[in-house]
C-alpha positions as CSV (number, residue, x, y, z in Angstrom):
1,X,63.1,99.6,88.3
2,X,65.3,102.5,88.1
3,X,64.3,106.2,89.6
4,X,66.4,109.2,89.8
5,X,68.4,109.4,92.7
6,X,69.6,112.9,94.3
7,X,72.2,114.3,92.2
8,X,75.1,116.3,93.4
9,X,77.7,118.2,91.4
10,X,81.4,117.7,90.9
11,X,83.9,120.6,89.7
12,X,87.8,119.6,89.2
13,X,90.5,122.7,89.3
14,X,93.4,120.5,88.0
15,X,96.0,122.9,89.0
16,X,98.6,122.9,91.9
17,X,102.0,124.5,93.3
18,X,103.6,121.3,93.0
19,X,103.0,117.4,92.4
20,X,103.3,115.8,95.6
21,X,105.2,112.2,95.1
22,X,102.4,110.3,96.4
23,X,99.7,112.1,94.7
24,X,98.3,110.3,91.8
25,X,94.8,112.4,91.1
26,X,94.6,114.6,88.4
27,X,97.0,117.8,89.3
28,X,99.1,119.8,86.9
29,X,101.8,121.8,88.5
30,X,101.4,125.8,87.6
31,X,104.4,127.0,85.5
32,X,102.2,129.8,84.7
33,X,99.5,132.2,85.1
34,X,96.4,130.3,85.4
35,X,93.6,130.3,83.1
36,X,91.1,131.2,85.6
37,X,88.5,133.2,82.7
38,X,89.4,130.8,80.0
39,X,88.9,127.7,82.7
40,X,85.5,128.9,84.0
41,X,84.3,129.6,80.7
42,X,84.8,125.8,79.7
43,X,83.7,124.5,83.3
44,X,80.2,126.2,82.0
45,X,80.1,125.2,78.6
46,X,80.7,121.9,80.0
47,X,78.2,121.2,81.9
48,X,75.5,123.5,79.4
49,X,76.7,120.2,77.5
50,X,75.4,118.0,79.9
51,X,71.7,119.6,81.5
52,X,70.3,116.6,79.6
53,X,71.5,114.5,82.5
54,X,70.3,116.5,85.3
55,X,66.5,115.6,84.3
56,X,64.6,118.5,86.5
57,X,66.8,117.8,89.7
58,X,68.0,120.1,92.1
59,X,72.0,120.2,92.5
60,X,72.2,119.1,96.5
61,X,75.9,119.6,96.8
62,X,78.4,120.7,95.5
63,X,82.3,119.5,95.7
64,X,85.1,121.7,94.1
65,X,88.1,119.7,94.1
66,X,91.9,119.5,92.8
67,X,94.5,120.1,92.5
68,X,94.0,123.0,94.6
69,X,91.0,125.2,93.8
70,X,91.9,127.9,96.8
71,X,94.5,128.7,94.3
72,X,91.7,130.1,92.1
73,X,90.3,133.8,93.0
74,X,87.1,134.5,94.6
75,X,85.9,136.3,91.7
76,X,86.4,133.6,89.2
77,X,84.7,130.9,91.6
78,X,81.2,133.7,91.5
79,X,81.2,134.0,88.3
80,X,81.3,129.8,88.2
81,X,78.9,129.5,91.3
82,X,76.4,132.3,89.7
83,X,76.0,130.8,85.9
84,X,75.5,127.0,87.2
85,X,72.5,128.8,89.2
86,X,71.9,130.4,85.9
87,X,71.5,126.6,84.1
88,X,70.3,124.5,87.1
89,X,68.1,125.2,90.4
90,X,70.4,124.8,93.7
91,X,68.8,123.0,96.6
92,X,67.9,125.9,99.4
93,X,70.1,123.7,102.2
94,X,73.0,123.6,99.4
95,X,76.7,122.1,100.9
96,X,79.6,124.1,98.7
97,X,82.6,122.0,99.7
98,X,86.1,123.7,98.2
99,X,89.4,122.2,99.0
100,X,92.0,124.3,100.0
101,X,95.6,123.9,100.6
102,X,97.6,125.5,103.6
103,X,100.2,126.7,101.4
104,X,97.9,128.7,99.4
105,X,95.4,129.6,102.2
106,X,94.9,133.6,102.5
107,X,92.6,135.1,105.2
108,X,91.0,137.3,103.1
109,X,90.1,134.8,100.4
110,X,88.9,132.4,102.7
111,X,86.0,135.5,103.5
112,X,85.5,136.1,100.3
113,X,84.9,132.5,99.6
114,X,82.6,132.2,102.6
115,X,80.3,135.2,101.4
116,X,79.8,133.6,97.7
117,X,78.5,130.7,100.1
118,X,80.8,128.2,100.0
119,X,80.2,126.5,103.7
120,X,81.9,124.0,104.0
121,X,86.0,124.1,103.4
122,X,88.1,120.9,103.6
123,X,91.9,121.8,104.4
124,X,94.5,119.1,103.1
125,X,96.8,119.2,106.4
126,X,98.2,115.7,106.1
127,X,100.2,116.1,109.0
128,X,101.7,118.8,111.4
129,X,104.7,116.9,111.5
130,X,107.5,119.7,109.4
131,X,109.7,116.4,108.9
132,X,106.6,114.3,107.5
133,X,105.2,117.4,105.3
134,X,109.0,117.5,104.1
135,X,108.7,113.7,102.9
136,X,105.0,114.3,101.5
137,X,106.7,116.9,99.4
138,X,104.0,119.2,100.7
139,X,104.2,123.2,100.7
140,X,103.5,124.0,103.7
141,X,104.9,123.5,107.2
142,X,103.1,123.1,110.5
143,X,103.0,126.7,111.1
144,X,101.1,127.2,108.2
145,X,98.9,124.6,108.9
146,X,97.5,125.6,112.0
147,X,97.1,129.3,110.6
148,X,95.3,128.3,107.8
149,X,92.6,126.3,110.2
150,X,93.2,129.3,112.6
151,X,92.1,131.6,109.2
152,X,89.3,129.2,108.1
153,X,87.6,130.0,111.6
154,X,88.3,133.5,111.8
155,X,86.3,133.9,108.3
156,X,83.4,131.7,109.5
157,X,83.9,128.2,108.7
158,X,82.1,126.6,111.0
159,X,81.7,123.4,109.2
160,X,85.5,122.5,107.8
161,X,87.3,119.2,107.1
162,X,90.6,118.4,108.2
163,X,92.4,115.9,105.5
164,X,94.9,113.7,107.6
165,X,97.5,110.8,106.8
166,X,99.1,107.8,108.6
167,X,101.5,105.5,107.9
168,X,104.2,107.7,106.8
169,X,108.0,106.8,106.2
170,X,109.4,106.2,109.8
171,X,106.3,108.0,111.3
172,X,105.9,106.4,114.9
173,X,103.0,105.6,116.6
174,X,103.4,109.2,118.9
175,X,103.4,111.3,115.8
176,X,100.7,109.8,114.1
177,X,98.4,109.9,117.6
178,X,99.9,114.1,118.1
179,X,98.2,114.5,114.6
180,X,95.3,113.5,115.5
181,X,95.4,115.5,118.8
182,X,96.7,118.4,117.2
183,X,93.9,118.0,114.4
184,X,91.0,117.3,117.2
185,X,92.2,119.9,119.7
186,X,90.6,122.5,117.2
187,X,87.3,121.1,117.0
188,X,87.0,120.8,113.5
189,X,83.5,119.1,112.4
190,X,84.9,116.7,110.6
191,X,88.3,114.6,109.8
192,X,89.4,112.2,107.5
193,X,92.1,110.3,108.3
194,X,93.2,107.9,105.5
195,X,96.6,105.9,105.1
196,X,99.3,106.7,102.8
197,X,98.9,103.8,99.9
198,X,101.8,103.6,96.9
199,X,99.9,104.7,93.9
200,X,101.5,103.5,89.8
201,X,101.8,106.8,88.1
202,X,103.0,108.3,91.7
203,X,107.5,109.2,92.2
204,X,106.6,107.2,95.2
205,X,105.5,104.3,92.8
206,X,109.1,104.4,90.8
207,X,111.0,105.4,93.9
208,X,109.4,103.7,96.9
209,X,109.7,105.0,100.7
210,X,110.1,102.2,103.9
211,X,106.7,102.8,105.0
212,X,106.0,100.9,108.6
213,X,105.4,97.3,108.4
214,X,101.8,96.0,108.4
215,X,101.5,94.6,112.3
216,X,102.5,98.0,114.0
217,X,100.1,100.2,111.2
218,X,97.5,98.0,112.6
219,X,98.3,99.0,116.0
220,X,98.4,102.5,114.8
221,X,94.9,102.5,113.2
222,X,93.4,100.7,116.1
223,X,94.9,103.6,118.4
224,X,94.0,106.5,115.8
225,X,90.2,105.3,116.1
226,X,90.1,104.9,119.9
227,X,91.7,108.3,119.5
228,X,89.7,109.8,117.4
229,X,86.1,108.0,118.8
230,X,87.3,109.3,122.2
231,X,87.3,113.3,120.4
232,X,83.3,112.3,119.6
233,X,84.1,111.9,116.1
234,X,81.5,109.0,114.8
235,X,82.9,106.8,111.8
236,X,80.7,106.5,109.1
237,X,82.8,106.0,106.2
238,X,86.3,103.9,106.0
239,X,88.2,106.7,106.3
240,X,85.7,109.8,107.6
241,X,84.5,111.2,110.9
242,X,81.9,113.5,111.5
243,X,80.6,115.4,114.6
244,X,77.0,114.5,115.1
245,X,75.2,115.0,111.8
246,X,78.2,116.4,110.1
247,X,78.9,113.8,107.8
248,X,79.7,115.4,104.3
249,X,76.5,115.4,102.4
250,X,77.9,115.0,99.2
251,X,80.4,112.2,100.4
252,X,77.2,110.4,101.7
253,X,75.4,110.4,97.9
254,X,78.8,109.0,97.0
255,X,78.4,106.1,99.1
256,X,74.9,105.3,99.0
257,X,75.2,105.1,95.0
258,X,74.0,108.7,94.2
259,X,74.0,110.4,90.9
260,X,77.2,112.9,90.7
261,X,78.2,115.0,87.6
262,X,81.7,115.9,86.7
263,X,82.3,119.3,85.0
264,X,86.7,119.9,84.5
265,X,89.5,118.6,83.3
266,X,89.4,114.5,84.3
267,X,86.4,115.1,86.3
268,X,84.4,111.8,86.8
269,X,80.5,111.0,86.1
270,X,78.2,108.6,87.7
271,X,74.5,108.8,86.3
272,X,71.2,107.6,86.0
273,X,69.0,107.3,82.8
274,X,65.3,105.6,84.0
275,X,63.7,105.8,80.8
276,X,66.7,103.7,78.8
277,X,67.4,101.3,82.1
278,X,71.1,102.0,82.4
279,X,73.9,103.7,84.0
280,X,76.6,105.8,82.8
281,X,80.0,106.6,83.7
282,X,81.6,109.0,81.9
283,X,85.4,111.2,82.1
284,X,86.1,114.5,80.9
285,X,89.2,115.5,79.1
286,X,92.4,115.0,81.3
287,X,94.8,116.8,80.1
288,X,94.0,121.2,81.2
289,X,95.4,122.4,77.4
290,X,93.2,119.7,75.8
291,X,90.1,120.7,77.6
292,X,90.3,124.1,77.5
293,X,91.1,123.4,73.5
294,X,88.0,121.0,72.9
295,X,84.6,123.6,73.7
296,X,82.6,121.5,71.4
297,X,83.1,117.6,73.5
298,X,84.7,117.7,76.6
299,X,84.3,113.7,76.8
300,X,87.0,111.5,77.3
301,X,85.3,108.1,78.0
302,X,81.6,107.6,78.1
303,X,79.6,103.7,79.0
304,X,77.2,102.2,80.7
305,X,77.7,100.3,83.9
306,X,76.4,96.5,82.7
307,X,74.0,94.7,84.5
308,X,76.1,91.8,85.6
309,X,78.4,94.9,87.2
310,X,75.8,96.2,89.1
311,X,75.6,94.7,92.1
312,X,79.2,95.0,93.2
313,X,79.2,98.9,92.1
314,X,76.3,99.3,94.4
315,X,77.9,97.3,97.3
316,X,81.6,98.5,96.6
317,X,80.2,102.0,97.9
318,X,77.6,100.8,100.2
319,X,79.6,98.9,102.5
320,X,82.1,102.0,103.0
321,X,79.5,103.4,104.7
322,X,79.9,102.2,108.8
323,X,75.9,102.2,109.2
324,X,75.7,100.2,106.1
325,X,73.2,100.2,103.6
326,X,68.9,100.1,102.3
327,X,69.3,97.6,100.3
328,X,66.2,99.1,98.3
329,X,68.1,101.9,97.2
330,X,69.7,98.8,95.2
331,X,66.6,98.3,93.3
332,X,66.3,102.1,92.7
333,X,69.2,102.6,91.9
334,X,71.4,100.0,90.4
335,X,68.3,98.3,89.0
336,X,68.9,94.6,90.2
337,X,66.1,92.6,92.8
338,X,68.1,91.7,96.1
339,X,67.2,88.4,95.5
340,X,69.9,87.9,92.9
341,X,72.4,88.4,95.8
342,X,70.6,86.6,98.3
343,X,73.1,83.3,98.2
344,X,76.5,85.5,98.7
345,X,74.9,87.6,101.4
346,X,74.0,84.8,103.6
347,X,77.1,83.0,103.0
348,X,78.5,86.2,104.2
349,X,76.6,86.3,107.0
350,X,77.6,82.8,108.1
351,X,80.7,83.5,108.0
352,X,80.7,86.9,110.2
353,X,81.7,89.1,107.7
354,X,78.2,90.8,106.9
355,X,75.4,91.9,109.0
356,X,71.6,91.7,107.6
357,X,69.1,93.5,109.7
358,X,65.8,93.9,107.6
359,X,66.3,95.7,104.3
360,X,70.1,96.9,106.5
361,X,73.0,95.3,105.1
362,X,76.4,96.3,106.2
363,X,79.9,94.8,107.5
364,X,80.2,93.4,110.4
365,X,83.6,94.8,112.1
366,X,85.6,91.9,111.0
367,X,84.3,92.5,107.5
368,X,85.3,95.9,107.8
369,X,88.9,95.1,108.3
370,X,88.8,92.8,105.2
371,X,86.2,94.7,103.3
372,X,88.2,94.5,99.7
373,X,88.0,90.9,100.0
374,X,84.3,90.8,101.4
375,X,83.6,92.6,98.2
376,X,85.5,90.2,96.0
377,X,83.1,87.6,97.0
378,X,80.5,90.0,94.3
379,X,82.5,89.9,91.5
């Protein structure tokens, strides 16, 4: 049976300086002033539109993501933050995540965005490398880098996100460990540290880069997590780090198959509906001129996530996690008995890939190196 999980809130600011060639979420370069008013009118509207979904919950986090939201002022991200507490109650222990962008980063914006209570900031470094940010296509250099950390402390982050890559054209082994040495030597609270993948859509898709071959970017992750185990960083996620009970909050309701509302241009939904037995996924207008255009639907592609698909949804974010996961929360929350999957899992098990510990399951450490093909196994 199906019950309401905690819900958390997503907000997309689809504007940034420049397309990176690798990037391939939804960001719009700026060849203009941006809409902030016009945009923060329509983030509210749209999700007045969808209160129906939030069913009496408190909002437990919130993630405001790009593009580059930083670029946006600190008055128009109030006057957001102050009419969602208008519509829905915030949980008192709230996490407000914003991403911000070196290149943009400004020491007095960064306090004014720390008094609205935004707590948490996650800074998309990538590298310090000035020849590697060159290739990324980033705007920022290294300099700029370590100020805007430098500036994120000075305005009272003390719980900030440092968004690293590896496996970079011709990065070696050295640069990608001084990353992560540079990154840890300022004691952020948590990394994530993620490797480039060619994405269709992407300048790198049509015009590749000679990105290292696959036996020495093994050798290069291995190192990286010795590395970044050895800075008392804890893995819980395939690709995030935490400080002792720093893990992200709202990247934790992600994994452990959440509810999460999208308000913005492309935004993504994931949501529950007890009383109808079914789960929604939903996406909001992509394009910023055809959202901001649209007040009366800002829905782009609404269905429900069918029972035969339920399992492997559940599992596809469960096993991210490194501590695994209930498998209860797959009968509250994706609806199907664990007995359906009983079979696979203990093949699985045989065959080392999975670990099942009580109502625990999670991937063993071989099945964490394969875990795209453990998961095919649930299709």
């Amino acid at each position: 049976m199906l019950e309401l999980p905690p819900l958390s809130l997503y907000i997309h600011i689809p504007w940034c300086i420049k397309k990176c060639p690798y990037c391939d979420f939804n960001s719009h370069q700026v060849d203009a002033a941006i809409p902030e008013q016009e945009y923060v009118d329509a983030l509210l509207q749209d999700f007045s539109q969808d209160l129906p979904y939030v069913q009496n919950r408190e909002i437990q986090s919130i993630f405001i993501g790009g593009g580059t939201p930083s670029l946006f002022s600190a008055v128009a991200l109030e006057r957001l933050l102050n009419g969602l507490q208008n519509l829905v109650p915030f949980k008192s222990a709230l996490e407000v995540t914003l991403e911000a962008n070196p290149g943009t980063a400004e020491a007095e914006r960064f306090r004014q965005y720390r008094s609205l209570g935004i707590n948490r900031l996650s800074i998309g470094i990538q590298s310090f490398n000035d020849q590697h940010l060159n290739t990324l296509g980033r705007v920022h250099d290294s300099a700029e880098a370590r100020r805007a950390i430098d500036m994120a402390m000075a305005a009272g982050f003390d719980n900030y996100n440092l968004d690293l890559m590896y496996g970079l054209p011709q990065q070696t082994m050295e640069d990608a460990l001084t990353d992560l040495d540079t990154a840890i030597s300022y004691g952020p609270t948590h990394l994530s540290w993620y490797q480039l993948t060619i994405e269709p859509n992407t300048v790198f898709y049509h015009k590749p880069p000679v990105l290292p071959e696959e036996e020495p970017l093994f050798e290069m992750q291995q190192q990286g997590l010795a590395r970044i185990s050895a800075g008392d960083y804890k893995r819980y996620e395939v690709s995030a780090f935490a400080k002792q009970g720093r893990e992200s909050l709202h990247n934790v309701n992600y994994w452990s198959f959440g509810d999460y509302l999208g308000i913005g241009a492309g935004a993504h939904s994931k949501l529950s509906m007890p009383q109808d037995n079914c789960l929604i996924r939903s996406r909001k207008l992509k394009q910023p001129a055809q959202y901001l255009s649209n007040p009366l639907n800002y829905v782009a592609q609404r269905g429900e996530i069918v029972r035969s698909e339920r399992a492997l949804e559940f599992l596809m974010n469960g096993l991210r996690l490194s501590g695994g996961v209930d498998l209860r929360l797959m009968t509250s929350r994706a609806g199907i008995g664990v007995g359906e999957i009983d079979d696979k899992v203990d093949d699985l098990v045989a065959r080392g890939l999975l670990v099942r510990q009580s109502h625990n399951l999670k991937a063993t450490d071989k099945g964490y190196l394969f875990l795209n093909s453990l998961l095919q196994e649930f299709v």
